[in-house]
MARSETOR-721477 format. One record per residue: residue number from 1; residue in one letter; x, y, z of N, C-alpha, C in turn. Coordinates in nm, 4 decimals, always signed. Example, Ala and Ser with C-alpha at 12.3 -4.5 7.8 and 13.67 -1.06 7.14 Angstrom:
+------+------+----------+----------+----------+----------+----------+----------+----------+----------+----------+
: resi : resn :     n_c1 :     n_c2 :     n_c3 :    ca_c1 :    ca_c2 :    ca_c3 :     c_c1 :     c_c2 :     c_c3 :
+------+------+----------+----------+----------+----------+----------+----------+----------+----------+----------+
:    1 :    A :  +1.3190 :  -0.5690 :  +0.7800 :  +1.2300 :  -0.4500 :  +0.7800 :  +1.3200 :  -0.3300 :  +0.7800 :
:    2 :    S :  +1.2850 :  -0.2250 :  +0.7080 :  +1.3670 :  -0.1060 :  +0.7140 :  +1.2900 :  +0.0030 :  +0.7870 :
+------+------+----------+----------+----------+----------+----------+----------+----------+----------+----------+
//
This chain:
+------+------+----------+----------+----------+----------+----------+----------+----------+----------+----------+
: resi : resn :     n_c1 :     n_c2 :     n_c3 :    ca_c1 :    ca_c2 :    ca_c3 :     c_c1 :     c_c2 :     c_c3 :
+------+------+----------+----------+----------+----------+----------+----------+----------+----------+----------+
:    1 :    X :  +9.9982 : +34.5950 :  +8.1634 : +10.0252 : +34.7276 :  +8.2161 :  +9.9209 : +34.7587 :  +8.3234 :
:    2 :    X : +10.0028 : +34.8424 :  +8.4776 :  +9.8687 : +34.8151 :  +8.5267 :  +9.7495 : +34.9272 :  +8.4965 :
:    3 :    X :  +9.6375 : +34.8843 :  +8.5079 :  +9.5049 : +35.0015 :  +8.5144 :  +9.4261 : +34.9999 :  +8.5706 :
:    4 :    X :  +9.3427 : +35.1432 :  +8.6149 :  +9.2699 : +35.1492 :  +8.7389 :  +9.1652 : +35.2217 :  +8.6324 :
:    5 :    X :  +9.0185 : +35.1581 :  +8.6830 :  +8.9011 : +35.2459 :  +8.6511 :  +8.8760 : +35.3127 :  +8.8150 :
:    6 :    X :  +8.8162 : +35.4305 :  +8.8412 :  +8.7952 : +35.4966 :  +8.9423 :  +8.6636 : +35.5663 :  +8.9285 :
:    7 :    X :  +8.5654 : +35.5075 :  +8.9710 :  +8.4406 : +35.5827 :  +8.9692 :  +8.4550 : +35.7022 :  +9.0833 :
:    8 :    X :  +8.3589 : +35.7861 :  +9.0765 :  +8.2927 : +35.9160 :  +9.1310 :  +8.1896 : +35.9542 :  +9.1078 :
:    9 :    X :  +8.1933 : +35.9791 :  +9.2718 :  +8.0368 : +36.1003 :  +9.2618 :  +8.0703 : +36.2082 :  +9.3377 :
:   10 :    X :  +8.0191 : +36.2715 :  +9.3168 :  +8.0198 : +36.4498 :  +9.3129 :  +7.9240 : +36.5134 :  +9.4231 :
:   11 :    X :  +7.9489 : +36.6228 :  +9.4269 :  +7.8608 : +36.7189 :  +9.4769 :  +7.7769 : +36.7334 :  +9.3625 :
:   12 :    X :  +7.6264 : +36.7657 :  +9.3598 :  +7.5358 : +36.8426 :  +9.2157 :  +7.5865 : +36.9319 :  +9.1994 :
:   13 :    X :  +7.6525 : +36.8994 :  +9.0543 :  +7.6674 : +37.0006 :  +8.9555 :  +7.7702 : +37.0478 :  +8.9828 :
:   14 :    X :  +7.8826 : +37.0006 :  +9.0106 :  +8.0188 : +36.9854 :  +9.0270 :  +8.1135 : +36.8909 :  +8.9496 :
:   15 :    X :  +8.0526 : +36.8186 :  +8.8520 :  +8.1401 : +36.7382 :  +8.7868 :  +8.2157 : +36.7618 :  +8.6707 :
:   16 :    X :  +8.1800 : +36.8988 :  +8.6288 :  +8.2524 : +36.9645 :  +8.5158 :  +8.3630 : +37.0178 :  +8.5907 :
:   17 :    X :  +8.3748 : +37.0604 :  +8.6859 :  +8.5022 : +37.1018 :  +8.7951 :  +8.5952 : +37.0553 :  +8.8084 :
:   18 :    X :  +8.5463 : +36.8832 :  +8.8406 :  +8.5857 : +36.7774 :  +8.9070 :  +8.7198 : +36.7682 :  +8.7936 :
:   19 :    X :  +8.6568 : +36.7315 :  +8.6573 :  +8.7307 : +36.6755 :  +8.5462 :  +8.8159 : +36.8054 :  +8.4949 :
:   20 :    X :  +8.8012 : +36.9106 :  +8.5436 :  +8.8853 : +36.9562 :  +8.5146 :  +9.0069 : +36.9663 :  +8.6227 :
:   21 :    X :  +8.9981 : +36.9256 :  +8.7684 :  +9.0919 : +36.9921 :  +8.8131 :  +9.1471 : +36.8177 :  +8.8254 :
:   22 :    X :  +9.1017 : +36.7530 :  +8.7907 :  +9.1313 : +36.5752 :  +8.7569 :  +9.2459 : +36.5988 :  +8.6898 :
:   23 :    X :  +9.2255 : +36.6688 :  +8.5627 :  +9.3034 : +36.6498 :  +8.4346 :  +9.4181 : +36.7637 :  +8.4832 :
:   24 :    X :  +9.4262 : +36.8845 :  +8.5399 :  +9.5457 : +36.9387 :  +8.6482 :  +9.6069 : +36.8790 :  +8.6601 :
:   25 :    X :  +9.5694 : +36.7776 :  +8.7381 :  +9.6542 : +36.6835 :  +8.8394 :  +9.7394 : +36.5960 :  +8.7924 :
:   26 :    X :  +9.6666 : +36.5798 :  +8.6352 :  +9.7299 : +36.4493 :  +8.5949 :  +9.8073 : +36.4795 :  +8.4908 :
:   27 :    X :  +9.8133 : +36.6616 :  +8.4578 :  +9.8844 : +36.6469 :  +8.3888 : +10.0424 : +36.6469 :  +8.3939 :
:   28 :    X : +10.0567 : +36.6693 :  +8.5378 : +10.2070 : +36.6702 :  +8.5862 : +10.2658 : +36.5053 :  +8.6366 :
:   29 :    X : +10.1640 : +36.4157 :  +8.5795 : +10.2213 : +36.2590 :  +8.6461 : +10.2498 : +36.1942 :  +8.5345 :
:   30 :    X : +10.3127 : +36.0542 :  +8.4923 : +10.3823 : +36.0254 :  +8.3955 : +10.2215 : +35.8650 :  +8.3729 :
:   31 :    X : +10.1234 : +35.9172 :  +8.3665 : +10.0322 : +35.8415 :  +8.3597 :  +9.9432 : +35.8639 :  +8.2412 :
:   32 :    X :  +9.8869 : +35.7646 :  +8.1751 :  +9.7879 : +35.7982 :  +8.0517 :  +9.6418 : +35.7622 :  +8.1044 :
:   33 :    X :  +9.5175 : +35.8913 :  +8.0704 :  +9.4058 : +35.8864 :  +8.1613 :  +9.3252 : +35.9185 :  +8.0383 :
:   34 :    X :  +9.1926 : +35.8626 :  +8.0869 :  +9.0620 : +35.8739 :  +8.0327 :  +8.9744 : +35.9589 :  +8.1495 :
:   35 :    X :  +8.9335 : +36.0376 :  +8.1164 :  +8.7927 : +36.1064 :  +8.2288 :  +8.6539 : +36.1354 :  +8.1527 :
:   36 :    X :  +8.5721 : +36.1224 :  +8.1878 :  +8.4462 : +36.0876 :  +8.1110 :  +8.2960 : +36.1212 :  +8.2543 :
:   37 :    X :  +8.2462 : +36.2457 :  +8.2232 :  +8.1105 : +36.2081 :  +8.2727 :  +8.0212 : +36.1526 :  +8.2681 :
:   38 :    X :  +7.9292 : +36.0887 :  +8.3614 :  +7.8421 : +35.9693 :  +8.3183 :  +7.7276 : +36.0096 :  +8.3748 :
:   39 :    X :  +7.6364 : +35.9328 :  +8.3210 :  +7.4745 : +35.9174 :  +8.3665 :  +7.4694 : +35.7693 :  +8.4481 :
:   40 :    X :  +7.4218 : +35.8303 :  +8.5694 :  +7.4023 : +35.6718 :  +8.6479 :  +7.4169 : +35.6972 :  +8.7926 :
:   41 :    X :  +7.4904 : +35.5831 :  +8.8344 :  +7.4902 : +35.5899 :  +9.0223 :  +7.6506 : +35.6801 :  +9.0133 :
:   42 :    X :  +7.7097 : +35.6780 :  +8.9398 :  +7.8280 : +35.7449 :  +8.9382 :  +7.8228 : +35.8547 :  +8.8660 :
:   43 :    X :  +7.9098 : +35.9650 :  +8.8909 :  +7.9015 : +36.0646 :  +8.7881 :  +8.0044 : +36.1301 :  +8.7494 :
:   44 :    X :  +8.1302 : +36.0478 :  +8.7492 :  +8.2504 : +36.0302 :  +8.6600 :  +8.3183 : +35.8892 :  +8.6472 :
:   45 :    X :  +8.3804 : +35.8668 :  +8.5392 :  +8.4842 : +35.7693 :  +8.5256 :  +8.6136 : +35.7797 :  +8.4611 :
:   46 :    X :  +8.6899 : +35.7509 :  +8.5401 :  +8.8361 : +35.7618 :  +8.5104 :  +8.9060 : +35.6446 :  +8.5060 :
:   47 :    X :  +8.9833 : +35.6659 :  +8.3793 :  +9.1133 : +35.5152 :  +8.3717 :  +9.2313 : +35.5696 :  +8.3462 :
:   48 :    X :  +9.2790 : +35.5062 :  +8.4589 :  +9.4327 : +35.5433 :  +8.4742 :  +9.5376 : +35.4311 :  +8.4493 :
:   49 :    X :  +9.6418 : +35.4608 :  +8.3353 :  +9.7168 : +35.3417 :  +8.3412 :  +9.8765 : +35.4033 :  +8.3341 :
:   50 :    X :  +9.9403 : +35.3223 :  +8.3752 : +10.1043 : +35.3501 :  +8.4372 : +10.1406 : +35.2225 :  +8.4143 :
:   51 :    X : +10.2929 : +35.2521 :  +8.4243 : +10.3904 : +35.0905 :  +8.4198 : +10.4528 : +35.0984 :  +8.5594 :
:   52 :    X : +10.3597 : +35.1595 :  +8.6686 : +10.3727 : +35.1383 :  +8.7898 : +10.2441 : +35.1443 :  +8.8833 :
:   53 :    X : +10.1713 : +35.0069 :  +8.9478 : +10.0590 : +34.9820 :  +8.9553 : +10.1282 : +35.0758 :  +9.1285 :
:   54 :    X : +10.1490 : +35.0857 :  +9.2041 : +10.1877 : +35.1538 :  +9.2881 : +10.2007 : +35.2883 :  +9.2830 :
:   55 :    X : +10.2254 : +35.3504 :  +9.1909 : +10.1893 : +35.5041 :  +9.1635 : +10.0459 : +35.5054 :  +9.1293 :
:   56 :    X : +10.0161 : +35.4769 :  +9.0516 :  +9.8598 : +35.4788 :  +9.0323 :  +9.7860 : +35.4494 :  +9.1932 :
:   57 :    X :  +9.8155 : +35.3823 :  +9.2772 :  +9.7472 : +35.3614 :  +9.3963 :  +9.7707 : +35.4940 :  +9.5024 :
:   58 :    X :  +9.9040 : +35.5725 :  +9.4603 :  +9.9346 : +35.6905 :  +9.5283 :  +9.8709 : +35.8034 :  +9.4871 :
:   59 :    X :  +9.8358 : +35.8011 :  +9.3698 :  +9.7952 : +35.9387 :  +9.2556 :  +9.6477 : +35.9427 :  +9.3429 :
:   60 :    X :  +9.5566 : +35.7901 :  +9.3115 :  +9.4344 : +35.7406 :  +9.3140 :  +9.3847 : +35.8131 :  +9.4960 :
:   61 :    X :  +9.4977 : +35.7371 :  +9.5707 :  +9.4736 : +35.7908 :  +9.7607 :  +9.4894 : +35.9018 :  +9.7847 :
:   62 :    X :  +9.6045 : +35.9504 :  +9.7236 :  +9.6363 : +36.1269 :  +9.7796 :  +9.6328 : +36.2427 :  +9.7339 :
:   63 :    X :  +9.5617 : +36.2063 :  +9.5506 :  +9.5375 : +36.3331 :  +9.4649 :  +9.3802 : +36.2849 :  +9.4466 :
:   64 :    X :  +9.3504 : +36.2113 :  +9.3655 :  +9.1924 : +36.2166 :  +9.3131 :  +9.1000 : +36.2164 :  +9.4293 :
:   65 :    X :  +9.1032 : +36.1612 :  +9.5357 :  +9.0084 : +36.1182 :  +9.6492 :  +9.0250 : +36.2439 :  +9.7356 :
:   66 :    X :  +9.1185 : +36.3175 :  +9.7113 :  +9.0643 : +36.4351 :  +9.8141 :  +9.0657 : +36.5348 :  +9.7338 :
:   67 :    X :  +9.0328 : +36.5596 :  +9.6098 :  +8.9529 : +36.6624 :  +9.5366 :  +8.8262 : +36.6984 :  +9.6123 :
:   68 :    X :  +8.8439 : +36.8087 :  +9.6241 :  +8.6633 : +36.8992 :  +9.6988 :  +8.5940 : +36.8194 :  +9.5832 :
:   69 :    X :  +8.4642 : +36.8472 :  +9.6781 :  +8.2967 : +36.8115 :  +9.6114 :  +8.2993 : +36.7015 :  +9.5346 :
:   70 :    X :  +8.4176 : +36.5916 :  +9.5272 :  +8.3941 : +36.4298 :  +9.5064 :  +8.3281 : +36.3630 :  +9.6713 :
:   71 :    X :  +8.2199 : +36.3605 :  +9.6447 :  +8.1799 : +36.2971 :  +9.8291 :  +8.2582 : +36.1162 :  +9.8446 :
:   72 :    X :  +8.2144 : +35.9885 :  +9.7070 :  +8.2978 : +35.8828 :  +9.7593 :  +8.3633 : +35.8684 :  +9.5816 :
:   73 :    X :  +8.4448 : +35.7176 :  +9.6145 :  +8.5306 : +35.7077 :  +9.4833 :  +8.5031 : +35.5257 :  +9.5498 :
:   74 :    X :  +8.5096 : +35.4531 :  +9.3691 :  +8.5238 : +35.3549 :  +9.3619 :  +8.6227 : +35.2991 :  +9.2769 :
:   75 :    X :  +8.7217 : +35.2223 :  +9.3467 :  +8.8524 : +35.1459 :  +9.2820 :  +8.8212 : +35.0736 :  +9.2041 :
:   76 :    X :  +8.8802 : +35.0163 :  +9.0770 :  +8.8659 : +34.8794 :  +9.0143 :  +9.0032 : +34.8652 :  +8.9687 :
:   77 :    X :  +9.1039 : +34.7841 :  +9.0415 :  +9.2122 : +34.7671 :  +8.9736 :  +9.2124 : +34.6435 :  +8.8421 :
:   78 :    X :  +9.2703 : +34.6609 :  +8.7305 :  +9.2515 : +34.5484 :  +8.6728 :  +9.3565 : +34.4261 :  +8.6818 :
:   79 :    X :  +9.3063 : +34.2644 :  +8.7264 :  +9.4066 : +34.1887 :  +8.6924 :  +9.4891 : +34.1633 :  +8.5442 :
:   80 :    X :  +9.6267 : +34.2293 :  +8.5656 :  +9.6996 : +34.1912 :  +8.4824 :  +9.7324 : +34.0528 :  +8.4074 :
:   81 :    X :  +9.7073 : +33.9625 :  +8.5064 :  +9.7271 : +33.8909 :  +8.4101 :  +9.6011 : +33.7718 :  +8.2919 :
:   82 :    X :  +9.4777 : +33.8606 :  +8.3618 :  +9.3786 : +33.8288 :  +8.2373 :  +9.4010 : +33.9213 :  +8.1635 :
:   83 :    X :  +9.4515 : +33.9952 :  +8.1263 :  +9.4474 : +34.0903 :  +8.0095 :  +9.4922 : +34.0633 :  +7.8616 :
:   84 :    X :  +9.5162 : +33.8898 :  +7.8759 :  +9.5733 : +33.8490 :  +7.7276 :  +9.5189 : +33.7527 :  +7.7461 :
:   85 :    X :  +9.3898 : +33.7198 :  +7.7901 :  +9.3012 : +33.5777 :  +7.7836 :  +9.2402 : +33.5903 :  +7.6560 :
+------+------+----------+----------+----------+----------+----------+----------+----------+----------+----------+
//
């Protein structure tokens, strides 16, 4: 199935915002998500998975990445077909 981890960073002290207007967004798409604040070089993580690796790349470009006060975002798509190694 495909899945995307999506790092973020924020504006300071904007990441309680972030995840919420994340989880908005996602709650009108036919996708199952994880959002999670973190300690580190990033300061969210999100996993997004769909049985359409192409929606997830649309959700990922034209909803999460232009949320205000996310300054960059990092992709990790996962290969499907290690996922049963």
């Amino acid at each position: 199935m495909p899945t995307a981890y999506v790092l973020l960073n924020s504006d300071l002290g904007s990441d309680e915002s972030i995840i919420s207007e994340v989880k908005q967004i996602l709650a009108d798409e036919s996708v199952t998500y994880e959002v999670q604040g973190v300690y580190g070089v990033y300061d969210i993580v999100l996993k997004l998975t769909s049985d359409d690796a192409e929606k997830l790349r649309a959700i990922i470009t034209n909803k999460i990445r232009k949320i205000g006060k996310v300054q960059s975002t990092l992709t990790m798509m996962v290969i499907e077909e290690q996922e049963n190694l």
